[in-house]
C-alpha positions as CSV (number, residue, x, y, z in Angstrom):
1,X,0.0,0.0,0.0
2,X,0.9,3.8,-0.5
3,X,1.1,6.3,1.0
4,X,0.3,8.8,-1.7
5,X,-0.4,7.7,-5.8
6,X,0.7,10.4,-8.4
7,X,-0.5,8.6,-11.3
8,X,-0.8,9.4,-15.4
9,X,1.8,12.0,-15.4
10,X,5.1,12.5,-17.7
11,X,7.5,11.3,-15.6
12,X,11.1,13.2,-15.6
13,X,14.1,11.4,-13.2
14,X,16.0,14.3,-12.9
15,X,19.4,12.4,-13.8
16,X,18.7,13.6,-18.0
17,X,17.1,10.1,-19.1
18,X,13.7,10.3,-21.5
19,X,10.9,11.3,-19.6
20,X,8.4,8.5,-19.8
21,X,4.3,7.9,-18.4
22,X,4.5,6.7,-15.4
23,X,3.0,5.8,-11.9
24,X,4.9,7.1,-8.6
25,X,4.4,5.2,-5.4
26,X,4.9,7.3,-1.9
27,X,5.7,5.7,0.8
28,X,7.2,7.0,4.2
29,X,7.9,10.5,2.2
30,X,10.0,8.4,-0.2
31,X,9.7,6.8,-4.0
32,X,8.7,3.8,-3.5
33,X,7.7,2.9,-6.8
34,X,7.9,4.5,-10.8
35,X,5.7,2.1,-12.7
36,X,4.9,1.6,-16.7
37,X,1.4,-0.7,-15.1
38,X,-1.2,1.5,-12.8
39,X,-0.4,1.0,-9.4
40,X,-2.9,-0.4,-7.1
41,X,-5.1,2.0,-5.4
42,X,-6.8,0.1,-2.3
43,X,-5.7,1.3,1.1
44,X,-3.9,4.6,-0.5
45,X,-5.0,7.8,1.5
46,X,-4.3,9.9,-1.0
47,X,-4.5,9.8,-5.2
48,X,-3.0,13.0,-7.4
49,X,-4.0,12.5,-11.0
50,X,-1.3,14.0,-13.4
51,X,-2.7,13.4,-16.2
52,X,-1.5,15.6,-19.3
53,X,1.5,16.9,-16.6
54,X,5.2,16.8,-16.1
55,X,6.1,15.0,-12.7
56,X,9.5,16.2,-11.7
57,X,12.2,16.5,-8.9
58,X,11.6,19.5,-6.8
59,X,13.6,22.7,-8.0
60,X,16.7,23.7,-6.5
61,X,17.3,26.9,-5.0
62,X,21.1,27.2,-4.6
63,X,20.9,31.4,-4.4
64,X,18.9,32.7,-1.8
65,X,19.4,34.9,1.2
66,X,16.1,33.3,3.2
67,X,18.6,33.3,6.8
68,X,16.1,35.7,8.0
69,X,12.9,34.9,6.6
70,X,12.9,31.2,7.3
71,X,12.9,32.3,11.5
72,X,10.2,34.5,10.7
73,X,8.2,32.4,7.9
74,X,9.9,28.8,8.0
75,X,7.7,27.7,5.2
76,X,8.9,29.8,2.6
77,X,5.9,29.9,0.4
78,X,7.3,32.6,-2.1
79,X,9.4,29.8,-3.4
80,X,7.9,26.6,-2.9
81,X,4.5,27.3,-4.7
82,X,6.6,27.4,-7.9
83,X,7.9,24.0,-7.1
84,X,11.0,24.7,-5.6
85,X,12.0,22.3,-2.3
86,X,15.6,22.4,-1.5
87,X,16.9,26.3,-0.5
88,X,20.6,26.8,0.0
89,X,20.8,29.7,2.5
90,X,24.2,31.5,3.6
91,X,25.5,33.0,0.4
92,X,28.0,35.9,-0.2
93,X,29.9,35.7,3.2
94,X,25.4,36.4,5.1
95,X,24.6,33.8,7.9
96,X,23.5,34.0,10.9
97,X,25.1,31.5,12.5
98,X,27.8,32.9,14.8
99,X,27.7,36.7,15.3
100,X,25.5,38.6,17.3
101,X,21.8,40.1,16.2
102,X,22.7,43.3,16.2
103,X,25.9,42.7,13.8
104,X,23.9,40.4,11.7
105,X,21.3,42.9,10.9
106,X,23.8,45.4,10.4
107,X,25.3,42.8,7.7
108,X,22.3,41.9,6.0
109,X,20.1,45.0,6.2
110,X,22.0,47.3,3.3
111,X,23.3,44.9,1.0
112,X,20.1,42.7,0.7
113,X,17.8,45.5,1.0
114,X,15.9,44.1,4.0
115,X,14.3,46.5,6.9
116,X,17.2,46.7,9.2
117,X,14.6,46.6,11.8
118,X,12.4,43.9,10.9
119,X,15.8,41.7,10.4
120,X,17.2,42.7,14.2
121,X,13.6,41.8,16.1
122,X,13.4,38.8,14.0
123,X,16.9,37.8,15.5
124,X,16.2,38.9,18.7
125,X,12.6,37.1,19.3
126,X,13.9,34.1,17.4
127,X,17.9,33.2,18.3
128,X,18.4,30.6,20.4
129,X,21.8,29.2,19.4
130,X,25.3,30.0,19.7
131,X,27.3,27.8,17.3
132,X,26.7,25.6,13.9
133,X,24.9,22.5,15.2
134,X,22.9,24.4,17.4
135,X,21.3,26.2,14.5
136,X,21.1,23.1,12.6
137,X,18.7,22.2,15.5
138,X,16.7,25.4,15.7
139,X,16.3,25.1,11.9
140,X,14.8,21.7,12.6
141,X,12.5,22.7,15.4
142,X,10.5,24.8,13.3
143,X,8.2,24.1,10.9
144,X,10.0,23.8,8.0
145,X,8.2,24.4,4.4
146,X,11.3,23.1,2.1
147,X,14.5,21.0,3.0
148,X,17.3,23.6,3.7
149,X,20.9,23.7,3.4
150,X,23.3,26.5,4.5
151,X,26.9,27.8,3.8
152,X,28.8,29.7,6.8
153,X,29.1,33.2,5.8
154,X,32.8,35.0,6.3
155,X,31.9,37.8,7.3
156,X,29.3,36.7,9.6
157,X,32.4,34.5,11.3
158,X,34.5,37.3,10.7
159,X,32.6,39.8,12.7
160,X,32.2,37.0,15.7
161,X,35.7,35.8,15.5
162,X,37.0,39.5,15.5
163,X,34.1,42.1,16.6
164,X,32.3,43.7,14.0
165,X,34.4,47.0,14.3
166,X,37.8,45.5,13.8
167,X,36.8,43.4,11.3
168,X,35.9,46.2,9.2
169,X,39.1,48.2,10.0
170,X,42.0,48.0,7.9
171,X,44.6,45.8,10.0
172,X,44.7,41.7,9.0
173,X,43.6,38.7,11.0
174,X,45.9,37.5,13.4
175,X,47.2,34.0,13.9
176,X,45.2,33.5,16.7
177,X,42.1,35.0,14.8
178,X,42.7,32.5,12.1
179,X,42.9,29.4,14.1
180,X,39.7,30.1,15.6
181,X,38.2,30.6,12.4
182,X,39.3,27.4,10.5
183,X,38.1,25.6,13.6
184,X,34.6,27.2,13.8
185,X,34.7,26.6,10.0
186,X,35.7,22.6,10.3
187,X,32.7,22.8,13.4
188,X,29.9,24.1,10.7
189,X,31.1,21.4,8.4
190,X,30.9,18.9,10.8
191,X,27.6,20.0,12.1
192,X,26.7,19.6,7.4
193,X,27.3,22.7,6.0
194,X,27.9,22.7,2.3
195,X,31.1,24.5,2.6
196,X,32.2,28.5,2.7
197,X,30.8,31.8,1.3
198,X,32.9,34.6,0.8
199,X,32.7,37.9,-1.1
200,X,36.0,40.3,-2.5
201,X,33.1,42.7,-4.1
202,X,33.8,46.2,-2.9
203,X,30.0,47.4,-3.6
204,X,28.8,45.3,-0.7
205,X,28.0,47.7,2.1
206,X,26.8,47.7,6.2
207,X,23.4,48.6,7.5
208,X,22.6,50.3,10.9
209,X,24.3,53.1,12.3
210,X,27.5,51.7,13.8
211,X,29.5,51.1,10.6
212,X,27.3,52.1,8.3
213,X,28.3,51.9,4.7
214,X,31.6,50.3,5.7
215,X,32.1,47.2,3.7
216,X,31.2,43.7,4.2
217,X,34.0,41.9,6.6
218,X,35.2,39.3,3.5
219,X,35.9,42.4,2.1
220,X,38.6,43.1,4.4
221,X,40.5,39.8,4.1
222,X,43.8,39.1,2.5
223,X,44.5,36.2,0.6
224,X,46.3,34.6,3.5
225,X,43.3,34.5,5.3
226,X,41.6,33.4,2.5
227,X,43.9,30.5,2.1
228,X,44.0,28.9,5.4
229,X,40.1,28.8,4.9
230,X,40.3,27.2,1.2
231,X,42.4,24.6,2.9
232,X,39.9,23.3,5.1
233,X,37.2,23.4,2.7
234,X,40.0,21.7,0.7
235,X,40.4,19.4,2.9
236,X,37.0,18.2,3.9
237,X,35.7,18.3,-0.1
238,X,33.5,21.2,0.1
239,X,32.4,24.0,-1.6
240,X,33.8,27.6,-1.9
241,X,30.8,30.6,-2.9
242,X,31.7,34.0,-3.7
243,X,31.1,37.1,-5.4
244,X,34.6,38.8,-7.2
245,X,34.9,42.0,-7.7
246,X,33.2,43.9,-10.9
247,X,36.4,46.0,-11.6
248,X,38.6,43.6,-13.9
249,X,39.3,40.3,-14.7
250,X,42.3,39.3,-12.0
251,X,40.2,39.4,-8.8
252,X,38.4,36.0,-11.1
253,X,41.5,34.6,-12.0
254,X,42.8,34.6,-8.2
255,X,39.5,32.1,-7.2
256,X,40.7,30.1,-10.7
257,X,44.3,29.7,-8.8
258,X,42.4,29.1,-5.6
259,X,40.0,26.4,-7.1
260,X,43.2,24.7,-8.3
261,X,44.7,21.4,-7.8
262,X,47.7,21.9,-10.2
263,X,48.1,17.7,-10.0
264,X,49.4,18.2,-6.2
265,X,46.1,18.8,-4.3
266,X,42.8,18.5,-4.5
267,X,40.7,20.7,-6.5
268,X,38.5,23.4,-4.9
269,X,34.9,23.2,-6.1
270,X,34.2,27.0,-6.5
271,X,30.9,28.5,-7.2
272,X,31.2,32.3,-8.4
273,X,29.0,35.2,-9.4
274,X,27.6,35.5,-12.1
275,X,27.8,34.5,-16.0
276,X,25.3,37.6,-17.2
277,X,25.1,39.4,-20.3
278,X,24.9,43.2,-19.8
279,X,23.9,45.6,-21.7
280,X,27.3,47.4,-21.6
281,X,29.5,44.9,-21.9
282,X,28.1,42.2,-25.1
283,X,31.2,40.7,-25.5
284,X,31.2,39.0,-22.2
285,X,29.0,36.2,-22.4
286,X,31.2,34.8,-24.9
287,X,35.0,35.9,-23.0
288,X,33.3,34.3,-20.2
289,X,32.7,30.8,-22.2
290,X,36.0,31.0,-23.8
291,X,38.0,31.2,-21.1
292,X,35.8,29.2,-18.1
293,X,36.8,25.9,-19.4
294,X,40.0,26.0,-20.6
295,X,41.2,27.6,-17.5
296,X,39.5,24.5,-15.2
297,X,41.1,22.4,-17.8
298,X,44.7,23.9,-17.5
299,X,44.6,24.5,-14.0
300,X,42.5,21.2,-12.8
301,X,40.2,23.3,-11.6
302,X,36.5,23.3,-11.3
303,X,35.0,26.6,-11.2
304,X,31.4,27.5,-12.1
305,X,29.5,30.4,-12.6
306,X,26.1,30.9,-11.3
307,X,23.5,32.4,-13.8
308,X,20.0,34.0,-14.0
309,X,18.6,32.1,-17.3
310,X,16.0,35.1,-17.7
311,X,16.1,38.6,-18.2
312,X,17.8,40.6,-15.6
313,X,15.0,42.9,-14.7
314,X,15.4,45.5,-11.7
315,X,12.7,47.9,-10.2
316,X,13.7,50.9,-8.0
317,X,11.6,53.1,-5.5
318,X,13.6,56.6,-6.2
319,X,17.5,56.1,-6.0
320,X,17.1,52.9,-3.4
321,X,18.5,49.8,-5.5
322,X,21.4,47.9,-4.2
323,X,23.7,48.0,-7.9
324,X,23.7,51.7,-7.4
325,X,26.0,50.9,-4.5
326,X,28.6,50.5,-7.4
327,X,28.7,54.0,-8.1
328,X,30.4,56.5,-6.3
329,X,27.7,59.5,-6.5
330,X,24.5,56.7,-5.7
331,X,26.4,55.0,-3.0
332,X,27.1,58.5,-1.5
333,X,23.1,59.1,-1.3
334,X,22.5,55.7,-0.3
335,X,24.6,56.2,3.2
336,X,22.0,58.9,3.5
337,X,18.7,56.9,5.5
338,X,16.4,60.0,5.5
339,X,14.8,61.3,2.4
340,X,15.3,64.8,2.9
341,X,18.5,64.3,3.4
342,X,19.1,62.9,-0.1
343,X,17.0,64.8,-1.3
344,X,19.1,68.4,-0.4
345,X,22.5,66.2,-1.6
346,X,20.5,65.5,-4.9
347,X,20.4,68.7,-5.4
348,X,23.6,70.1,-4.8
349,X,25.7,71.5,-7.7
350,X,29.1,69.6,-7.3
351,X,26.8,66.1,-6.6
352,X,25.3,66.5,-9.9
353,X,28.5,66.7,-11.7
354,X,29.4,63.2,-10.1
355,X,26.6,62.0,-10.8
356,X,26.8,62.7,-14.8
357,X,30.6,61.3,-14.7
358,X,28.9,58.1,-13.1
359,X,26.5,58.1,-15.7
360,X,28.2,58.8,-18.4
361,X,31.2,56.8,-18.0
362,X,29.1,53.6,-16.0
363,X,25.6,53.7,-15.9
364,X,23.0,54.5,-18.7
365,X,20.2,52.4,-18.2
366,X,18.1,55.0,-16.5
367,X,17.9,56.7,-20.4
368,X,15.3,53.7,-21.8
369,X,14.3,52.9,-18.1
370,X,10.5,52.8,-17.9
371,X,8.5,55.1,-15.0
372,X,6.1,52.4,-13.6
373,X,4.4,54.9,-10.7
374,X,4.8,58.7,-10.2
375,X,2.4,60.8,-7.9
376,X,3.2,63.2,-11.4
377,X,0.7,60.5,-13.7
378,X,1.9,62.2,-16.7
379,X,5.4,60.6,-16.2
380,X,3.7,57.0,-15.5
381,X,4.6,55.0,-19.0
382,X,7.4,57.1,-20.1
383,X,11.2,56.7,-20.1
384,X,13.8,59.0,-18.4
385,X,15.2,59.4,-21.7
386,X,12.1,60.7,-23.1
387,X,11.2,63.0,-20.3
388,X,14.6,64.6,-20.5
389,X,14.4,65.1,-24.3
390,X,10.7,66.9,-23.6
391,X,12.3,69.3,-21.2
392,X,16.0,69.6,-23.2
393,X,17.6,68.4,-20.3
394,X,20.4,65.3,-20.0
395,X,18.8,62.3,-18.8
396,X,20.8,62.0,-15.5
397,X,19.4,65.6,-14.6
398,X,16.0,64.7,-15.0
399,X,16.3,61.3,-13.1
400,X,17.8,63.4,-10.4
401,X,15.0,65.8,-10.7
402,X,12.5,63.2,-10.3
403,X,13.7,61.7,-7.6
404,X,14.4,64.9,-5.3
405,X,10.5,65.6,-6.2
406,X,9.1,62.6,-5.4
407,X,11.7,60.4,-3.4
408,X,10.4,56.6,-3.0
409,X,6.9,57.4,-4.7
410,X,8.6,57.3,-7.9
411,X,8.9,53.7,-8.7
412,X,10.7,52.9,-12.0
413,X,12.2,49.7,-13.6
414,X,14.6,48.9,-16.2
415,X,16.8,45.2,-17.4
416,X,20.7,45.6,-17.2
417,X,21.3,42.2,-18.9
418,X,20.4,39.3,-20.5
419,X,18.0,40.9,-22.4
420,X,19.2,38.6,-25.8
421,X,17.5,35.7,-26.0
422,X,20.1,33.9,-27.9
423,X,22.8,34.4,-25.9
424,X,20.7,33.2,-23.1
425,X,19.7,29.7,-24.4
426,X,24.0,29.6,-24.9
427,X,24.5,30.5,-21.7
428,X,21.8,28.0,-20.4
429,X,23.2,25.3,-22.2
430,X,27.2,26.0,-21.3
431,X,28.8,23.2,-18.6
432,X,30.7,26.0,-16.7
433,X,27.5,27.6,-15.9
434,X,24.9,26.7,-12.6
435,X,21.6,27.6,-13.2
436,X,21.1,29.4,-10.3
437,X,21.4,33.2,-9.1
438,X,17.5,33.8,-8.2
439,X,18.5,36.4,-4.8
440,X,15.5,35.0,-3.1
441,X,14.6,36.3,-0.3
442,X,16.2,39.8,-0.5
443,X,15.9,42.8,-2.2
444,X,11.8,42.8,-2.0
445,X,11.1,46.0,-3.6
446,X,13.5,45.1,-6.6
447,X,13.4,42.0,-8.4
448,X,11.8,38.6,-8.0
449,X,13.0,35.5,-9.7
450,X,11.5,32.7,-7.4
451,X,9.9,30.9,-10.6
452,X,12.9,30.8,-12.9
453,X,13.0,27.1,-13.1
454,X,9.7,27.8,-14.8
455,X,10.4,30.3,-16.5
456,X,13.3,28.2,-18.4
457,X,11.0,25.4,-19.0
458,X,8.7,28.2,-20.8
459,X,11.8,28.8,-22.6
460,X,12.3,25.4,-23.7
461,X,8.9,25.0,-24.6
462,X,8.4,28.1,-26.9
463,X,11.8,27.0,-28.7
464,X,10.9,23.2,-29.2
465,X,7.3,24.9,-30.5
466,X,9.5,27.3,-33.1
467,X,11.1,24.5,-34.4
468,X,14.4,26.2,-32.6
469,X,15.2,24.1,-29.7
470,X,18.3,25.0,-27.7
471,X,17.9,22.3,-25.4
472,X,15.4,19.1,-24.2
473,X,12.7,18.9,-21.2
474,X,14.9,16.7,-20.0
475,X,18.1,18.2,-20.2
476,X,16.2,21.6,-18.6
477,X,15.1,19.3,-15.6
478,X,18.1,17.7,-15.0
479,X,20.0,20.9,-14.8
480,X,17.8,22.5,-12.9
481,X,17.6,20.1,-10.2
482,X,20.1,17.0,-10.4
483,X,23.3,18.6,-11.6
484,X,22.8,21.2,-8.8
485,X,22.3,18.7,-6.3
486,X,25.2,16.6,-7.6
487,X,28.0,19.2,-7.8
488,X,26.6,21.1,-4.4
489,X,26.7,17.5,-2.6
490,X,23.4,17.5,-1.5
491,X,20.6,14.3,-1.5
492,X,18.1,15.7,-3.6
493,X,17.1,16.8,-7.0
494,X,16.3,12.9,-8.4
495,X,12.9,11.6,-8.1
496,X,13.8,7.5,-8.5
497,X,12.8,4.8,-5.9
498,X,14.1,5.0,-2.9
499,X,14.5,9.1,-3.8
500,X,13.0,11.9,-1.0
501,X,9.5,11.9,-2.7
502,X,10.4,15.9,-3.2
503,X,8.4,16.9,-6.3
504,X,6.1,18.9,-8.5
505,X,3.6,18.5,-10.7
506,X,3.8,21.1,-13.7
507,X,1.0,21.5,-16.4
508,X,2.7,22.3,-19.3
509,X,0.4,24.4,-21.3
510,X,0.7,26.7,-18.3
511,X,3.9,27.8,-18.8
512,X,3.0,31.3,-20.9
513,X,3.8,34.3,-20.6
514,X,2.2,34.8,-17.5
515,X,5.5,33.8,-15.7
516,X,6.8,36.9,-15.8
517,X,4.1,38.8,-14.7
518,X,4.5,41.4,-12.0
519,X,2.9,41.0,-8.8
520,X,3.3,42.4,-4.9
521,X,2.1,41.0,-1.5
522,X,2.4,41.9,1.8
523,X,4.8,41.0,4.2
524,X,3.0,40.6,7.7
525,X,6.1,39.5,9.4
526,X,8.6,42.5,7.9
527,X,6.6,45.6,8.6
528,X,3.9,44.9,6.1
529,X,6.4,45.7,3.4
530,X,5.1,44.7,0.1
531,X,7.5,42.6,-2.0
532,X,7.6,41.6,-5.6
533,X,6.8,38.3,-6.1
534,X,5.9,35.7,-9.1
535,X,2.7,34.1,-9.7
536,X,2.6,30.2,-11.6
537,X,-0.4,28.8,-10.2
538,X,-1.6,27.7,-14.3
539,X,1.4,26.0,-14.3
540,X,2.0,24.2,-11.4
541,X,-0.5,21.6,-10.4
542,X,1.0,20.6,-6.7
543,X,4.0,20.3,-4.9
544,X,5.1,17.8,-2.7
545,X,7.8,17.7,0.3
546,X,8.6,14.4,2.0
547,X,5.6,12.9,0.0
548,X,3.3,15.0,1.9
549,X,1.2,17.8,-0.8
550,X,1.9,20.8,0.7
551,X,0.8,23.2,-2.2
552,X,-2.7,22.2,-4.7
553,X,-4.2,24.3,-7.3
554,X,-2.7,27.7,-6.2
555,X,-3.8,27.0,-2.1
556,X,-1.3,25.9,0.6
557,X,-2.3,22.7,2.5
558,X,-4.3,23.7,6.3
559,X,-1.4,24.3,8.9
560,X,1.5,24.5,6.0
561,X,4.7,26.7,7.5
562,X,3.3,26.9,11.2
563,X,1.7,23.5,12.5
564,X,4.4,20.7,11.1
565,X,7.4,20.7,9.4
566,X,7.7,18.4,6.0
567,X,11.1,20.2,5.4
568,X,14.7,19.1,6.8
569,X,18.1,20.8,6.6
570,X,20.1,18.4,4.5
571,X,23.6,18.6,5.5
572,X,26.5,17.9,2.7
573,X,26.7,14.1,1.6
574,X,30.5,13.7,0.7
575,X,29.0,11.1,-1.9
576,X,28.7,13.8,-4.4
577,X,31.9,15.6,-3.5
C-alpha cells in the first residue's frame, strides 16, 4: 500500500534520461515505486492524478538569502509554490550562525535591501543558538516548508571571531584570529554545512548606524586569510561561494588559482557570481565561455558560474537599488537613511556633476528605463530618456529631478542584462554555468525571480514549438535540479525509488507568458512591506515535500509553514563531493 499515488503524469528522473508515463508510489515520504502498469489504489490515503502533466524532482534553489525569513516564515511559500523544495541559505559571506543580532542585521540589512529593523527583532525574538549544530537544531524545530541547506558566511564569522568593528578596519587577522576561524569553519562542516561563502566585491555595504556603509567583513580579508580557509574546505571536499569583484578580470582569476589542484592537491569546487550578459558589456558572455573551461582544464580546476537564465529585470523606488552601490555619487546618497536628506545632496551642484561622470562613463540604463508609478501620472509609461528630451535636459538631470521631487513614490524599472534571447539559451546550455542566481529572499522591492525554473521550461517549450530548440525537457530538468544537487553534494534533486519523494507536478500548457508577470504581496512578518513576487499557479498543479502535498491548485495545505514541518536541513553528503 501507498502512501500517496501520483498517477498518469510525464514522468522526468532528474538524472537527463527520457521522460516516460508513469505511476509514482509514496511511501514514508519516499519513492517507492515508478511504474509503466497503474499502481494499485486500495488502502492509499491519497490519489494526485497528473494526467497531461510533467512529474518532476523538486527545484533547487542554490541562491537565496532566506537566513532571515525562514525564522520569521519557516515555510517559505514565495518559493515553494513554484515548485522549488531544496533552499541553500548562507551565500555571499550572510549567515547568521555565529555573530551577534545586532551585527547580523547590520550585515544583511544594506546589502540585501531588507528593513534593518524587521531583520534585528526577528533575530532577537527568534535566536536561540550560539554555534553551527545548534542552528542546525533550531532550523529543525521549526516548521520547515522546504528542506534547507546552508553555507557559513565569512563575514558573519568574521565579525564574531573579531568584533564587528575590527573586522571592518584595515589591520589583517591575526594567527590567533585565524585558528579560531578554521576551527569554527571545520565545526559548521561537521555540524553539514555545504562549505564556505565569501565575497571580495567592494560594492557590498553595512546597514545600521555603527559602521554604516563600511564594507562587508570578507571584504577586508587578505589572501592569507583566505587561504587557510580554502584549505579546510580543501580538505573536507566542500564548496567555496563568492562574489569577485566587478572591476577587472584578475580578482576572477585569483578564485581560478584558488579552485586549483595543479596535480598536487585536491581541486577546490568554487561556485562564483555571475555569467550575465549586460547591456554594456556584449562581448562577455562569450569571453566568459572562452575562457571558463579552458582555464578549469589547465589548471585542474573546477570553477562555475552561477546564472539568472532570464532577463535581468530590476525595479527601483527613487534612488534605493542595491547595484547603485557600485557608483560613487548613488552609494554617496545611499549612506544617507532619511529622504530629505538625499534629497538636499540630490540637489547640490558639485553632486550632480558626479553623478553625470557616473553616468556617463558607468551607468545608462536610467535613459530607456521605464516610470512604472509617479504621484506626477503624466510621467507614468514614459522613459527618463524621453522625459529629459521633452524638457531639453540630459537624462541623468532629469532622473535626479524626479527623484528629489518625489523620493520613493517614484517607482521605475529597467533590465541591465540578458535581455538577448540567444545568448541566453548559450549560456543556459554552457557546462561552466549553474543555473542558479534567483537572490531570493532579499531585495523585496527590486526583483523577483522565485519561478525561474519555470520560466526556463517556458523557454524550452516556446523554442521546441519554433522549431528552434536550444535544449530538451529533460536536459532543462536535470540541470535544474540533479546537476545542482550533484555538484553542491546535496541528497536531492532525483525523483527514482528509494528518492526523498520531493516533487512537483507542472501543467505544461501553463507555462506562458504569465511567468513573468508582476505581482506584490504583503509582508506581515517584515513591517507589512510589500515585496515583488511571481505568480505560476496555471502552471504548477501541486508540490510535494517528503511525499506529503503541501501546495494544490494555487492554495497551501491547512497548517502548511506553522503546524508541522515536511522540510529538513540536508547537510553535505561527501557522496557527491
Amino acid at each position: 500500500m501507498f502512501d500517496l499515488i501520483i498517477k498518469g503524469g510525464r514522468w522526468f528522473d532528474g538524472a537527463g534520461s527520457p521522460s516516460a508515463l508513469r505511476d509514482l508510489g509514496v511511501r514514508a515520504g519516499r519513492v517507492a515505486a515508478v511504474s509503466a502498469e497503474p499502481l494499485p489504489q486500495a488502502g492509499c490515503r491519497r490519489v494526485l492524478d497528473a494526467g497531461g502533466c510533467w512529474v518532476l524532482p523538486g527545484f533547487l534553489d542554490v541562491h537565496t538569502h532566506y537566513d532571515i525569513e525562514v525564522l520569521l516564515s519557516p515555510g517559505l511559500p514565495e518559493s515553494v509554490r513554484h515548485g522549488v523544495t531544496t533552499v541553500v541559505l548562507g551565500n555571499c559571506s550572510l549567515s547568521a550562525v555565529y555573530c551577534a543580532a545586532d551585527d547580523a542585521a547590520d550585515l544583511f540589512s544594506r546589502v540585501e535591501a531588507l528593513p534593518h529593523a524587521a531583520v534585528l527583532d526577528a533575530l532577537k525574538r527568534h535566536r536561540s543558538w550560539s554555534g553551527a549544530d545548534e542552528y542546525v537544531r533550531a532550523l529543525l524545530a521549526r516548521p520547515l516548508g522546504p528542506n534547507v541547506a546552508a553555507f557559513l558566511g565569512h563575514s558573519d564569522l568574521r565579525a564574531y571571531v573579531m568584533g564587528l568593528g575590527r573586522a571592518v578596519g584595515a589591520g589583517p587577522a591575526s594567527g590567533q584570529d585565524l585558528d579560531r576561524m578554521t576551527a569554527l569553519l571545520d565545526r559548521a562542516l561537521d555540524a553539514g554545512f555545504l562549505g564556505l561563502s565569501t565575497v571580495t566585491s567592494t560594492h557590498c555595504r553595512l546597514g545600521g548606524e555603527r559602521f554604516r556603509s563600511a564594507r562587508l567583513p570578507s571584504t577586508f580579508a587578505g589572501w592569507r586569510e583566505y587561504r587557510a580557509l580554502h584549505r579546510v574546505l580543501r580538505a573536507r571536499g566542500r564548496v567555496l561561494q563568492s562574489a569577485p569583484g566587478t572591476a577587472g578580470p584578475w580578482d576572477s582569476l585569483l578564485f581560478f588559482l584558488a579552485s586549483a589542484g595543479l596535480r598536487v592537491r585536491p581541486r577546490l569546487k568554487t561556485s562564483l557570481l555571475a555569467a550575465l550578459d549586460p547591456k554594456t558589456a556584449p562581448a562577455l558572455p562569450a569571453a566568459l565561455a572562452r575562457a571558463t573551461a579552458p582555464a578549469n582544464r589547465l589548471l585542474g580546476a573546477e570553477v562555475r558560474w552561477q546564472h539568472l537564465p532570464v532577463p535581468y529585470e530590476l525595479y527601483a523606488d527613487g534612488i534605493d537599488l542595491a547595484i547603485f552601490e557600485e557608483f560613487g555619487a548613488t552609494a554617496a546618497a545611499l549612506h544617507l537613511r532619511q529622504e530629505a536628506e538625499r534629497a538636499r545632496l540630490l540637489s547640490r551642484r558639485a553632486y550632480r556633476r558626479w553623478f553625470r561622470r557616473d553616468y556617463d562613463s558607468r551607468f545608462r540604463h536610467l535613459y530607456d528605463a521605464e516610470i512604472v508609478s509617479c504621484p506626477d501620472e503624466g510621467m507614468v509609461g514614459r522613459s527618463f530618456g524621453e522625459v529629459a528630451h521633452a524638457r531639453g535636459r540630459h537624462p541623468a538631470e532629469t532622473f535626479l529631478d524626479l527623484v528629489v521631487a518625489h523620493g520613493s513614490r517614484l517607482r521605475w524599472r529597467t533590465t541591465i542584462a540578458n535581455h538577448r534571447p540567444h545568448v541566453l539559451d548559450r549560456l543556459a546550455c554552457d557546462p561552466a554555468v549553474h543555473l542558479g542566481f534567483a537572490e531570493s529572499g532579499a531585495h523585496l522591492r527590486n526583483m523577483a525571480h522565485y519561478n525561474v525554473p519555470l520560466r526556463l521550461l517556458q523557454r524550452v517549450v516556446a523554442a521546441q514549438a519554433a522549431g528552434r530548440p536550444f535544449m530538451t525537457a529533460e536536459q532543462a530538468v536535470h540541470r535544474l535540479t540533479g546537476e545542482l544537487a550533484g555538484w553542491f553534494g546535496l541528497r536531492a534533486g532525483t525523483l527514482r525509488a528509494g528518492d526523498r519523494a520531493d516533487l512537483v507536478v507542472v501543467d505544461p500548457a501553463g507555462l506562458d507568458d504569465r511567468l513573468a508577470a508582476y505581482h506584490e504581496a504583503p509582508m506581515p512578518d517584515f513591517g507589512g512591506v510589500r515585496r515583488m513576487v511571481n505568480r505560476s499557479d496555471a502552471a504548477v498543479r501541486a508540490v510535494c515535500v517528503a511525499g506529503e502535498p503541501v501546495f494544490e491548485r494555487g492554495a497551501f495545505a491547512a497548517g502548511y509553514g506553522s503546524a508541522r514541518r515536511t522540510g529538513t536541513f540536508l547537510g553535505a553528503d561527501r557522496r557527491c563531493a
